[in-house]
DSSP file (Angstrom, degrees, kcal/mol; ACC not computed):
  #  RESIDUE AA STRUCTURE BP1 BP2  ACC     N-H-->O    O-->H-N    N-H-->O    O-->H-N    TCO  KAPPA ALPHA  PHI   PSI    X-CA   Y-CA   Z-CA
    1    1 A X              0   0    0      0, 0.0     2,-0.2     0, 0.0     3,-0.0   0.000 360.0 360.0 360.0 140.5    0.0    0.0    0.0
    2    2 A X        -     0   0    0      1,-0.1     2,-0.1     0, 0.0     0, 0.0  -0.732 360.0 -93.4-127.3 174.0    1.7    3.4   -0.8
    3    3 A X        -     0   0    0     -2,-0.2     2,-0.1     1,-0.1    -1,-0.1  -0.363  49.5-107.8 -75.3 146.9    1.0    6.9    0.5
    4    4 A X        -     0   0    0      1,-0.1     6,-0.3    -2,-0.1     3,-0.2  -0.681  36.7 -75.7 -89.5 175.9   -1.1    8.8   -1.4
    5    5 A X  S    S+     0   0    0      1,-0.2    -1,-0.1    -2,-0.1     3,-0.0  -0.123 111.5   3.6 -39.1 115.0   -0.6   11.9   -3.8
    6    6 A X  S    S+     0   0    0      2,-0.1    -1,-0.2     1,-0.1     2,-0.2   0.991  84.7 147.0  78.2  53.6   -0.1   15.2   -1.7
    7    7 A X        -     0   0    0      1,-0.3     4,-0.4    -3,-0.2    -1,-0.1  -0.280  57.2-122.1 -94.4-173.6   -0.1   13.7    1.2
    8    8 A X  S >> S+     0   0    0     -2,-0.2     3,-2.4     3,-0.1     4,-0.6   0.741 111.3  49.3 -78.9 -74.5    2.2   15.6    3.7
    9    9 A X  H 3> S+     0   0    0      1,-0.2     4,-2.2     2,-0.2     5,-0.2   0.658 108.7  49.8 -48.5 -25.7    4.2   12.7    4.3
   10   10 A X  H 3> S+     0   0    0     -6,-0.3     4,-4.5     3,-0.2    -1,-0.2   0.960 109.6  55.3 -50.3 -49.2    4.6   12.0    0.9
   11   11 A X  H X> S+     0   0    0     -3,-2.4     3,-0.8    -4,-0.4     4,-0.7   0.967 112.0  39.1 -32.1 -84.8    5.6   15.6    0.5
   12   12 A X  H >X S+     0   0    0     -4,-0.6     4,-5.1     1,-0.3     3,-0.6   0.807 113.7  56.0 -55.8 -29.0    8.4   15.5    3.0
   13   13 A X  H 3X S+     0   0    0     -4,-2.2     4,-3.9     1,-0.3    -1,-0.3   0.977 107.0  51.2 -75.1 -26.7    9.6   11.8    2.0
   14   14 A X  H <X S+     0   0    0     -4,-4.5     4,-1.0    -3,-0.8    -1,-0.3   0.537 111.8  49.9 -77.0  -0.1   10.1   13.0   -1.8
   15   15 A X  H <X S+     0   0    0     -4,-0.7     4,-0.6    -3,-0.6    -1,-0.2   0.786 121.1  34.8 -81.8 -63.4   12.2   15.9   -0.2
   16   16 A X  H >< S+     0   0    0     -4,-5.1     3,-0.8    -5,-0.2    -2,-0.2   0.992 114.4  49.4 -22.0 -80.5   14.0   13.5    1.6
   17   17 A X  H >< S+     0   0    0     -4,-3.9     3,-1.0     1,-0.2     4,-0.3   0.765 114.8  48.0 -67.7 -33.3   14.2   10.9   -0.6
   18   18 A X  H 3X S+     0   0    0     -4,-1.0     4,-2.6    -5,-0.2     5,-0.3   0.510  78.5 101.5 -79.4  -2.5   15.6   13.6   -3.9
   19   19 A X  H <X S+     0   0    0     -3,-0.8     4,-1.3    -4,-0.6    -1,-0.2   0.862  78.2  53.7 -21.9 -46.8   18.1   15.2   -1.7
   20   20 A X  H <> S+     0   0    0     -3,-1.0     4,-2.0    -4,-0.2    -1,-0.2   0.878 108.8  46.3 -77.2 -40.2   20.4   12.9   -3.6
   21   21 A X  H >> S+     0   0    0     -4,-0.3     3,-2.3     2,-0.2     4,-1.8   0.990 114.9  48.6 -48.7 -73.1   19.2   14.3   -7.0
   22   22 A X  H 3X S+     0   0    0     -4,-2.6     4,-5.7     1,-0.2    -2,-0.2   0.846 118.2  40.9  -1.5 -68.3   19.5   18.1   -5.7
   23   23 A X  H 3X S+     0   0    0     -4,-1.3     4,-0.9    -5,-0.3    -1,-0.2   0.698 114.3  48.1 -84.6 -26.9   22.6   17.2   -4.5
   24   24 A X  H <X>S+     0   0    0     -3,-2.3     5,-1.9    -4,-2.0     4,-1.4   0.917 119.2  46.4 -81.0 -28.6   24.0   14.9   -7.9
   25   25 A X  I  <>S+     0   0    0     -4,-1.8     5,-1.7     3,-0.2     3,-0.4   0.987 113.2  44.1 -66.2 -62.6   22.6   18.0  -10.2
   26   26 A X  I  <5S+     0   0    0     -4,-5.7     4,-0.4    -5,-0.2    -3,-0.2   0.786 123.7  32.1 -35.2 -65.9   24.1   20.8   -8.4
   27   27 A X  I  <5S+     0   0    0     -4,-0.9    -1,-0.2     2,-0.1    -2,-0.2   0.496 129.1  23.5 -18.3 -59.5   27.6   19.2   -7.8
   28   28 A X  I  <5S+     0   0    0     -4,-1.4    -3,-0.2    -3,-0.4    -2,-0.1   0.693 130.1  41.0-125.4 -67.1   28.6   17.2  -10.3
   29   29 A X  I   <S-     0   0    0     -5,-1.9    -4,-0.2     1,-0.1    -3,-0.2   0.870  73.2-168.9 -34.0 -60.9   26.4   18.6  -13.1
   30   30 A X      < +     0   0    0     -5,-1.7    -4,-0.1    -4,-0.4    -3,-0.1   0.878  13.6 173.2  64.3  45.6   26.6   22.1  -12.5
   31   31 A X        -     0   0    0     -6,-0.2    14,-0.2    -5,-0.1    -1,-0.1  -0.438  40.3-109.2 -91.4 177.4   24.2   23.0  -14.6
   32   32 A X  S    S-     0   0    0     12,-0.3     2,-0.3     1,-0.2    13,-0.2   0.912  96.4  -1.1 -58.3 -48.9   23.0   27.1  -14.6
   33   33 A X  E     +A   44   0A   0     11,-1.5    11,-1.3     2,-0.0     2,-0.4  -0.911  55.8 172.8-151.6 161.9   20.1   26.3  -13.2
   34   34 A X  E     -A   43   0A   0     -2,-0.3     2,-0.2     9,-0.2     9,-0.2  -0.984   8.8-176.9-168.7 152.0   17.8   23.6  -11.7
   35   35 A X  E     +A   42   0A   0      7,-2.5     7,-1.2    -2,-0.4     2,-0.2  -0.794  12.1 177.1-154.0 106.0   14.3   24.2   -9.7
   36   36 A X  E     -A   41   0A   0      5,-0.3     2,-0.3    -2,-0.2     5,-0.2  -0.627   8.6-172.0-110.0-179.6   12.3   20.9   -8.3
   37   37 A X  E >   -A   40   0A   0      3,-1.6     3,-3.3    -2,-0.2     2,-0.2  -0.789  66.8 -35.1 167.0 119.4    9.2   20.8   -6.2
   38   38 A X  T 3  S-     0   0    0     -2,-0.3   -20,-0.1     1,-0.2    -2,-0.0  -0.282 127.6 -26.6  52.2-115.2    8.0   17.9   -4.8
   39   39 A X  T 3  S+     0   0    0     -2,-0.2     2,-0.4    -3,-0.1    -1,-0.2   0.056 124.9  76.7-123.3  11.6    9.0   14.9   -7.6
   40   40 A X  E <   +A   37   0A   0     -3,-3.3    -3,-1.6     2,-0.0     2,-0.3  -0.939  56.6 141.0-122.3 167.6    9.0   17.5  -10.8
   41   41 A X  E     -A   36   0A   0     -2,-0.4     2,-0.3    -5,-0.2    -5,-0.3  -0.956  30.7-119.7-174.1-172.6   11.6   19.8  -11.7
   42   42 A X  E     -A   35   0A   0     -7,-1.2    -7,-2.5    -2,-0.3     2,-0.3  -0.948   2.0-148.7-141.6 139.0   13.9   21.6  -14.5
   43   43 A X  E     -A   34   0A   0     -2,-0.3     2,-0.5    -9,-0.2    -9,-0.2  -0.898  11.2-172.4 -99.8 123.6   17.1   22.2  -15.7
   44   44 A X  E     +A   33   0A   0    -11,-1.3   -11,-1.5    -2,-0.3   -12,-0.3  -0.974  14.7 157.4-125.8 126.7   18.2   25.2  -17.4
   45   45 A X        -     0   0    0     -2,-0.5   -14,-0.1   -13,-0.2   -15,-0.0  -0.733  50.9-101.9-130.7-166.1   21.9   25.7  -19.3
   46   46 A X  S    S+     0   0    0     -2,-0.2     2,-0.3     1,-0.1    -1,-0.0   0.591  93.9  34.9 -94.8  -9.1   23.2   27.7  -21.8
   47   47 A X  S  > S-     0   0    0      1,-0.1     4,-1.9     2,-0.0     3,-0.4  -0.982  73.7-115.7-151.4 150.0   23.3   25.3  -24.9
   48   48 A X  H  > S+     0   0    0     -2,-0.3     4,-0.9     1,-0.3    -1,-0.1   0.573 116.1  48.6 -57.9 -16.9   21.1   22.4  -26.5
   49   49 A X  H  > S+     0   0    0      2,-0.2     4,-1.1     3,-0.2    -1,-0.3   0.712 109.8  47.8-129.4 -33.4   24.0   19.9  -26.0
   50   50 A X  H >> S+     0   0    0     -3,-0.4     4,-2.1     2,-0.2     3,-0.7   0.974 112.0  52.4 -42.9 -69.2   24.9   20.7  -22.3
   51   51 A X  H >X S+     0   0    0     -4,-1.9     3,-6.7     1,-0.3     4,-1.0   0.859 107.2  54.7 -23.9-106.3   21.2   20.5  -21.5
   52   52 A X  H 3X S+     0   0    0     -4,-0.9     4,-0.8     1,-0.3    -1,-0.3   0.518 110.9  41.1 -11.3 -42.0   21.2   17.0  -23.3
   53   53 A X  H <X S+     0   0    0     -4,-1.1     4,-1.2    -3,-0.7    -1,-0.3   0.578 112.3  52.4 -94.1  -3.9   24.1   15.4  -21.1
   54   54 A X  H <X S+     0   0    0     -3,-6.7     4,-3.6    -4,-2.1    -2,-0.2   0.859 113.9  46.1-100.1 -40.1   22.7   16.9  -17.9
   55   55 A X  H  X S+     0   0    0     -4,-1.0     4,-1.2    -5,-0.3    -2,-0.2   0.796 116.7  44.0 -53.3 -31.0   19.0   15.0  -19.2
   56   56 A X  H  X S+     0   0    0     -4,-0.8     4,-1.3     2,-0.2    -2,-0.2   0.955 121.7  46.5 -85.5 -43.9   21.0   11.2  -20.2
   57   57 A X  H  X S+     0   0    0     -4,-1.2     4,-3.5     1,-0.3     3,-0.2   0.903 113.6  43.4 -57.2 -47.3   22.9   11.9  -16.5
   58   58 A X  H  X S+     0   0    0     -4,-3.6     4,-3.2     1,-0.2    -1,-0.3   0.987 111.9  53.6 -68.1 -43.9   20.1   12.7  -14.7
   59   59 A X  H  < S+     0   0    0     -4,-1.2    -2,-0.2     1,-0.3    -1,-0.2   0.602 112.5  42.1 -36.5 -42.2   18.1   10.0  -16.1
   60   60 A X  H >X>S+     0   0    0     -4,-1.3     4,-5.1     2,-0.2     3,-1.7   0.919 113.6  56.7 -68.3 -58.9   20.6    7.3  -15.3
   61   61 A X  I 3X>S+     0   0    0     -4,-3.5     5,-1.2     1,-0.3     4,-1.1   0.925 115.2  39.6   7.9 -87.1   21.1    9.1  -11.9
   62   62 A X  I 3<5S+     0   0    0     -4,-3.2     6,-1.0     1,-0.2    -1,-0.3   0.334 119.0  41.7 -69.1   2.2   17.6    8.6  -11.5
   63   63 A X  I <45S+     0   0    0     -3,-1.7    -1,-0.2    -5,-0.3     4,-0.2   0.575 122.8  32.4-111.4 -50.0   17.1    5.4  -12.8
   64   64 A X  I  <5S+     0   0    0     -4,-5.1    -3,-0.2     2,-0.1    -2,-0.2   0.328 129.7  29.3-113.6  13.7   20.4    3.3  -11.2
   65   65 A X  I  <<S+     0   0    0     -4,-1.1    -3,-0.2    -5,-0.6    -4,-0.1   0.705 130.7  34.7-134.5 -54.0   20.9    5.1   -7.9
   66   66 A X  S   <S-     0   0    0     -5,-1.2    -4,-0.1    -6,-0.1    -2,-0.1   0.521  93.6-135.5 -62.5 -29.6   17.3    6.2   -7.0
   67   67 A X        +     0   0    0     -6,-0.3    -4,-0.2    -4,-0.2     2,-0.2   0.942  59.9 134.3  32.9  81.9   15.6    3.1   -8.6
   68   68 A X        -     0   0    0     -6,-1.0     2,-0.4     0, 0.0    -1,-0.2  -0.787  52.4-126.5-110.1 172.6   12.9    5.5  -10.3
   69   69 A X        -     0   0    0     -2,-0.2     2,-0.4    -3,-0.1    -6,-0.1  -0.929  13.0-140.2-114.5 143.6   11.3    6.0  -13.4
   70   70 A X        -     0   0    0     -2,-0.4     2,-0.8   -11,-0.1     3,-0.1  -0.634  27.8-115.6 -97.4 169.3   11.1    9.1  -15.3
   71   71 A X    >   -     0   0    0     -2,-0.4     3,-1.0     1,-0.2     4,-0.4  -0.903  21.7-145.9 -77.2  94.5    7.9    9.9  -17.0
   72   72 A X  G >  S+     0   0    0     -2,-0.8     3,-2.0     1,-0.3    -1,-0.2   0.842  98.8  60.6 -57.0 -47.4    8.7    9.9  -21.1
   73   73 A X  G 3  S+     0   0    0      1,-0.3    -1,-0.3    -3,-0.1    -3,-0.0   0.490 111.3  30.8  14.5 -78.4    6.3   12.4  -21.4
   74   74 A X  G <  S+     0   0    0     -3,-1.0     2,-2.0     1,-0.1    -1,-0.3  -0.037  97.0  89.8 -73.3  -2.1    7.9   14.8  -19.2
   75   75 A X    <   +     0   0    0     -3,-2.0     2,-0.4    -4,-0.4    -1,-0.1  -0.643  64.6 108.2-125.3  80.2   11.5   13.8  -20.0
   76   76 A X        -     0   0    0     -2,-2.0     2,-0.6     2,-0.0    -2,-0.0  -0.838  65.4-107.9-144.6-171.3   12.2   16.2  -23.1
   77   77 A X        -     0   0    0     -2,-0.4     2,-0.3   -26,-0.0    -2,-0.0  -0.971  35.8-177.4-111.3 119.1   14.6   20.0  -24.2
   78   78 A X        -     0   0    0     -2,-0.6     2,-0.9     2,-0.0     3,-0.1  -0.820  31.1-119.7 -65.4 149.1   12.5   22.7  -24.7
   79   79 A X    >>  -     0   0    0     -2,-0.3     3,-1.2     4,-0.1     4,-0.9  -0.765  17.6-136.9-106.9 132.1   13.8   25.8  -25.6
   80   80 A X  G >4 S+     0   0    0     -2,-0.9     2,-1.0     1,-0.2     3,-0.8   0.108 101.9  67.0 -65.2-126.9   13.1   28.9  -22.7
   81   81 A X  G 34 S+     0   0    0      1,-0.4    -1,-0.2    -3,-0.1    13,-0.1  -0.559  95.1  57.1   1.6 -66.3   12.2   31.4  -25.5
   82   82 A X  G <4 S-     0   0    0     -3,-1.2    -1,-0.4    -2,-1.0    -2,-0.2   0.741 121.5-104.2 -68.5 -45.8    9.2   29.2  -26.1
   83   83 A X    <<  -     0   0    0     -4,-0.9     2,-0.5    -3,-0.8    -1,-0.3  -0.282  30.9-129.6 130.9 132.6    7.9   29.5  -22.6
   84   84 A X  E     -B   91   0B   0      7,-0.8     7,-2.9    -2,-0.1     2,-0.4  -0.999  16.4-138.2-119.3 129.6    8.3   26.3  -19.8
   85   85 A X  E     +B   90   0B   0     -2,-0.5     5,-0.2     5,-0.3     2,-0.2  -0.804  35.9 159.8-101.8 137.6    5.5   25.4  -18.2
   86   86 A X        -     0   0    0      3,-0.5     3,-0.5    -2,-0.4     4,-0.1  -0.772  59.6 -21.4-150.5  82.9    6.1   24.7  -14.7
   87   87 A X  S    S-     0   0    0      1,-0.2     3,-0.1    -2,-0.2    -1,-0.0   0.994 126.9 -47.0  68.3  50.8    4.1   24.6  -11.4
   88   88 A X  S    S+     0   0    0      1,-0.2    11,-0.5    10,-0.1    -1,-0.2   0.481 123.4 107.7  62.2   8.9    1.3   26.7  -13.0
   89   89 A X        -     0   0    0     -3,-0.5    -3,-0.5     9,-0.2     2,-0.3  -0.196  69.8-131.7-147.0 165.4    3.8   29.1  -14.2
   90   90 A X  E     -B   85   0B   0     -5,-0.2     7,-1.9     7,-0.2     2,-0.5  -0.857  23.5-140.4-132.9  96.4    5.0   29.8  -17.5
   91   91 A X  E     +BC  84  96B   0     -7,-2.9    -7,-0.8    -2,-0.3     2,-0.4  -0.515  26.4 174.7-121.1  96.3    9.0   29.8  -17.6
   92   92 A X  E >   - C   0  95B   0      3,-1.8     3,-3.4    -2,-0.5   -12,-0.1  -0.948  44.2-125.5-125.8 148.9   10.4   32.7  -20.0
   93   93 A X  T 3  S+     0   0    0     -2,-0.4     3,-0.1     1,-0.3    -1,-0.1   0.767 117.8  44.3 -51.9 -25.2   14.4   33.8  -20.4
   94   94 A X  T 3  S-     0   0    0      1,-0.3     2,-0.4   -13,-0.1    -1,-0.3   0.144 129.9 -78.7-115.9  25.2   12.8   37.6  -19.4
   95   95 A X  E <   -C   92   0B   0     -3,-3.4    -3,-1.8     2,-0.0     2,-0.4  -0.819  57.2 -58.1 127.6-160.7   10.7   36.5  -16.6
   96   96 A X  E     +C   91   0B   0     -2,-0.4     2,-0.3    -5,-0.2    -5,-0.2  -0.845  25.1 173.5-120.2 137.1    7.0   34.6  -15.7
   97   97 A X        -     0   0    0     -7,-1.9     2,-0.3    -2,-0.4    29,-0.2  -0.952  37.8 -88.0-154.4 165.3    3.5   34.6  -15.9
   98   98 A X        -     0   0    0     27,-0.6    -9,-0.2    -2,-0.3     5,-0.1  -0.440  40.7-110.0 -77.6 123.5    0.5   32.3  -14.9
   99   99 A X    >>  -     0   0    0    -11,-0.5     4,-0.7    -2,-0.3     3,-0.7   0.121  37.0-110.0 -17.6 144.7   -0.7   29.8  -17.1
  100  100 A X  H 3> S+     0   0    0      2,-0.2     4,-3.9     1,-0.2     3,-0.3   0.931 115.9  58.7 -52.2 -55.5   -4.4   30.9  -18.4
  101  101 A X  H 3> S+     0   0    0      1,-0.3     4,-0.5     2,-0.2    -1,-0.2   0.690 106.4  43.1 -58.3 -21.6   -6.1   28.3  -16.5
  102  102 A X  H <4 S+     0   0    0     -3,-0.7     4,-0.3   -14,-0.2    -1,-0.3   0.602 109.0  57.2-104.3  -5.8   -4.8   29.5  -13.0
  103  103 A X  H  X>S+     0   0    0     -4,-0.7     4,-4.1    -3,-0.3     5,-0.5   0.712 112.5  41.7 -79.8 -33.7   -5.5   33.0  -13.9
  104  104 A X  H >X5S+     0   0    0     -4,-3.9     2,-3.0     1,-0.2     3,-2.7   0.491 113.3  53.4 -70.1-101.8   -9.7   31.8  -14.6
  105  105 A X  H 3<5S+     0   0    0     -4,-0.5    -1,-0.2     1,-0.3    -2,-0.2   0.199 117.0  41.3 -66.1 -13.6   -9.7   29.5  -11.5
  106  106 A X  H 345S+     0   0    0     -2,-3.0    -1,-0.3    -4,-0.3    -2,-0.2   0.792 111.4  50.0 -47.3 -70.1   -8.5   32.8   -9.6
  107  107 A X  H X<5S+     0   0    0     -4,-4.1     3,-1.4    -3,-2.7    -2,-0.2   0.954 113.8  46.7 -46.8 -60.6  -10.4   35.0  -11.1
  108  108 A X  T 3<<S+     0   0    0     -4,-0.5    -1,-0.2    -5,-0.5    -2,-0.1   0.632 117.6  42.6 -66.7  -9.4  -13.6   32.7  -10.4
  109  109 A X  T 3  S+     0   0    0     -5,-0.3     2,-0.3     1,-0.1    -1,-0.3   0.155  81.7 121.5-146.9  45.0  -12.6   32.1   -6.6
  110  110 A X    <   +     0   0    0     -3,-1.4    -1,-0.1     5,-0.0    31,-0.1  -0.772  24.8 143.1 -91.5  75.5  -11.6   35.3   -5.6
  111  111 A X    >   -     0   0    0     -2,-0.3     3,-1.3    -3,-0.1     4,-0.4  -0.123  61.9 -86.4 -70.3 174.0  -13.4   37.0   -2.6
  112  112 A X  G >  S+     0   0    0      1,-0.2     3,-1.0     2,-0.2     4,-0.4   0.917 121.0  61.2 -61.5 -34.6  -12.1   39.3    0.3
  113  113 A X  G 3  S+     0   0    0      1,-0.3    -1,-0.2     2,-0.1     4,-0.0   0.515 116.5  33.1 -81.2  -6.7  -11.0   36.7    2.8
  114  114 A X  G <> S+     0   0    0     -3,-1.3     4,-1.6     2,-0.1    -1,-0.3   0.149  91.5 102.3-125.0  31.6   -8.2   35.1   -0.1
  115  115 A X  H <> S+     0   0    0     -3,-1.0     4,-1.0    -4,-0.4    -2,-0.1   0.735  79.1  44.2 -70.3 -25.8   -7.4   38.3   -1.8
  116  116 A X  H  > S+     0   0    0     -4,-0.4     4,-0.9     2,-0.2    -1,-0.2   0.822 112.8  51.0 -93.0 -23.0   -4.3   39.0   -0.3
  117  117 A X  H >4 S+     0   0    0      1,-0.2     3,-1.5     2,-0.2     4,-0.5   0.993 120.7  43.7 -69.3 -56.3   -3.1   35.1   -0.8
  118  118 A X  H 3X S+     0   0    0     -4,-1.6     4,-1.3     1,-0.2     3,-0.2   0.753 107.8  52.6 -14.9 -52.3   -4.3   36.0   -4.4
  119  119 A X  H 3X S+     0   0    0     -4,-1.0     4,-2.6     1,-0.3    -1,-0.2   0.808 108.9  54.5 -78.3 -21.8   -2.8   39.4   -4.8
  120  120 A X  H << S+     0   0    0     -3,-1.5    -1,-0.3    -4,-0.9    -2,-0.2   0.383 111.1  42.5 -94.6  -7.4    0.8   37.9   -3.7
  121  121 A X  H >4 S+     0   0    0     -4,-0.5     3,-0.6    -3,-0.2     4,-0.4   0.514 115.8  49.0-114.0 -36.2    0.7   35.3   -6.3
  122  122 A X  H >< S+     0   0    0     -4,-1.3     3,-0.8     1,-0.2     4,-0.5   0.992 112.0  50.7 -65.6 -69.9   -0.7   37.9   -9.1
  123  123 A X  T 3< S+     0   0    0     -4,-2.6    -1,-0.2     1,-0.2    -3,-0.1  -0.155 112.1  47.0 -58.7  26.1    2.0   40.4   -8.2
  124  124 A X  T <  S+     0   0    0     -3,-0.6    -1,-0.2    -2,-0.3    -2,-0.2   0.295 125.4  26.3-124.9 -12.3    4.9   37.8   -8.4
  125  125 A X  S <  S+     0   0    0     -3,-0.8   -27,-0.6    -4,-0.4     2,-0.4   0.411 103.7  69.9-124.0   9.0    3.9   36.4  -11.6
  126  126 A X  S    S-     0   0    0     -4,-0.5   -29,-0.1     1,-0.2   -30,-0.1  -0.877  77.2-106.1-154.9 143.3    1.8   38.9  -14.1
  127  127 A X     >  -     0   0    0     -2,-0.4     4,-1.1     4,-0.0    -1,-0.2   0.272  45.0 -92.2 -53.9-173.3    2.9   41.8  -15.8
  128  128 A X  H >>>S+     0   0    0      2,-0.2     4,-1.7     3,-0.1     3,-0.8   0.969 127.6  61.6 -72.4 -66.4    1.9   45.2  -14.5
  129  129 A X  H 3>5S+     0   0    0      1,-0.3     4,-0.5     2,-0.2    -1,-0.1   0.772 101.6  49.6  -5.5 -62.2   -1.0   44.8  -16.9
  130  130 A X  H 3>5S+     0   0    0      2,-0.2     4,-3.1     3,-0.1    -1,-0.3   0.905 101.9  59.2 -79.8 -21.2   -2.1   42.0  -15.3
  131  131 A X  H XX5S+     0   0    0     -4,-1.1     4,-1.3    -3,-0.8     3,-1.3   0.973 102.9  58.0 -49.8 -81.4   -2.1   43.5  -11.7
  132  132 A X  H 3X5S+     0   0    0     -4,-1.7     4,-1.9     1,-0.3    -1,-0.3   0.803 106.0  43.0 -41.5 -24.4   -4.4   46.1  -12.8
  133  133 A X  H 3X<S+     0   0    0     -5,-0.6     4,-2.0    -4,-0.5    -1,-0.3   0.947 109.8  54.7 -83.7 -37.8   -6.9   44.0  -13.8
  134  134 A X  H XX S+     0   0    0     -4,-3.1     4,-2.9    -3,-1.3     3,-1.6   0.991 112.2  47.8 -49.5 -57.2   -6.6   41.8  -10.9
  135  135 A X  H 3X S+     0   0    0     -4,-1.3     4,-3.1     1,-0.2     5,-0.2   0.917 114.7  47.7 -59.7 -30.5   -7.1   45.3   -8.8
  136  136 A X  H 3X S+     0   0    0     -4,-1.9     4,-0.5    -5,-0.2    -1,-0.2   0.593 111.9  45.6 -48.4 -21.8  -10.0   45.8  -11.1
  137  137 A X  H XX S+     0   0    0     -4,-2.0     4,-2.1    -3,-1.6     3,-0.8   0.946 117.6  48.4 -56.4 -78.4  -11.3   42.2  -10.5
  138  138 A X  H 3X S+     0   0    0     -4,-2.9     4,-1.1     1,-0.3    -2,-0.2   0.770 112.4  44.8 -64.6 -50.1  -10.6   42.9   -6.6
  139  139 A X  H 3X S+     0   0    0     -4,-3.1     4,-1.6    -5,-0.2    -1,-0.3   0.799 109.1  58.0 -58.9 -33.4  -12.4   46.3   -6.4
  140  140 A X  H XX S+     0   0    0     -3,-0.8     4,-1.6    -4,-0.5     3,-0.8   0.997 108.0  49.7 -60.6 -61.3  -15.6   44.8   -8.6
  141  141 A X  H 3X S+     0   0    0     -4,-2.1     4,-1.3     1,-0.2    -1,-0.2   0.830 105.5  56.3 -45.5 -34.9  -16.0   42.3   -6.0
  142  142 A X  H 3< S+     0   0    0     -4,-1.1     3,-0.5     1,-0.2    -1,-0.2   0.884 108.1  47.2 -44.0 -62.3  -15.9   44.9   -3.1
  143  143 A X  H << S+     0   0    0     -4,-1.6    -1,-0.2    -3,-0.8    -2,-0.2   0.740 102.8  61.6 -32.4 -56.8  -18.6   46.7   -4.5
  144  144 A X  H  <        0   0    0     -4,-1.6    -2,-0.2     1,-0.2    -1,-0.2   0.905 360.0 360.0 -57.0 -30.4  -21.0   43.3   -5.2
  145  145 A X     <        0   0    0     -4,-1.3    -1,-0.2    -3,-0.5    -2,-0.1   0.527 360.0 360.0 -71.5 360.0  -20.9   42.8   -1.3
């Protein structure tokens, strides 16, 4: 029987238990950049063939020392220009912004009492643009009460 998804304790053992990854990327890889959460995560370097040996390393890594599976799915090079999608996030070489789908599901379950969890999440990820509409958003609701 295994834990389930998003469990705490799942949480904390995949924290645990990818220490070693953390620790094989940083180190020995060295790649520019790297960002995990829970059991997903990303690599960013400067060139399509760096990238590529830091993807066959980790893979093996993660495969003969970890005795995991990667996802095929998930296990590909994108280029950051294009945009990485990432934790609800959208990944770009000049910065971030939220995916469409967490900006509706925002929009749609925003009231006074999560505005400020809201407003901190808006203002770290959306352009100026989008802040202002969010305060426009936040002020229409004010008003319906």
């Amino acid at each position: 029987m295994g834990i389930p998804i998003g469990n705490l304790t799942s949480q904390i053992f995949s924290n645990i238990y990818l220490n070693e990854l953390d620790r094989f990327i940083k180190h020995n890889l060295k790649c520019a950049s790297y960002l995990r959460y829970g059991d997903d995560f990303v690599v960013f370097d400067r060139d399509e063939a760096s990238v590529e040996f830091i993807r066959i390393e980790a893979t093996k890594f993660i495969e003969n020392k970890l005795k995991l599976k990667l996802h095929t799915k998930n296990n590909f090079i994108i280029k950051t220009k294009h945009g990485v999608k990432f934790l609800g996030v959208v990944l770009y070489p000049t910065g971030r912004r939220l995916m469409n789908r967490n900006r509706l599901r925002i929009k749609k379950r925003l009231n006074l009492q999560n505005s400020g969890s809201y407003w901190g999440v808006i203002s770290q990820h959306e352009t100026s643009e989008k802040v202002k509409e969010f305060q426009w958003e936040l002020l229409g609701n004010l008003y319906l009460i």
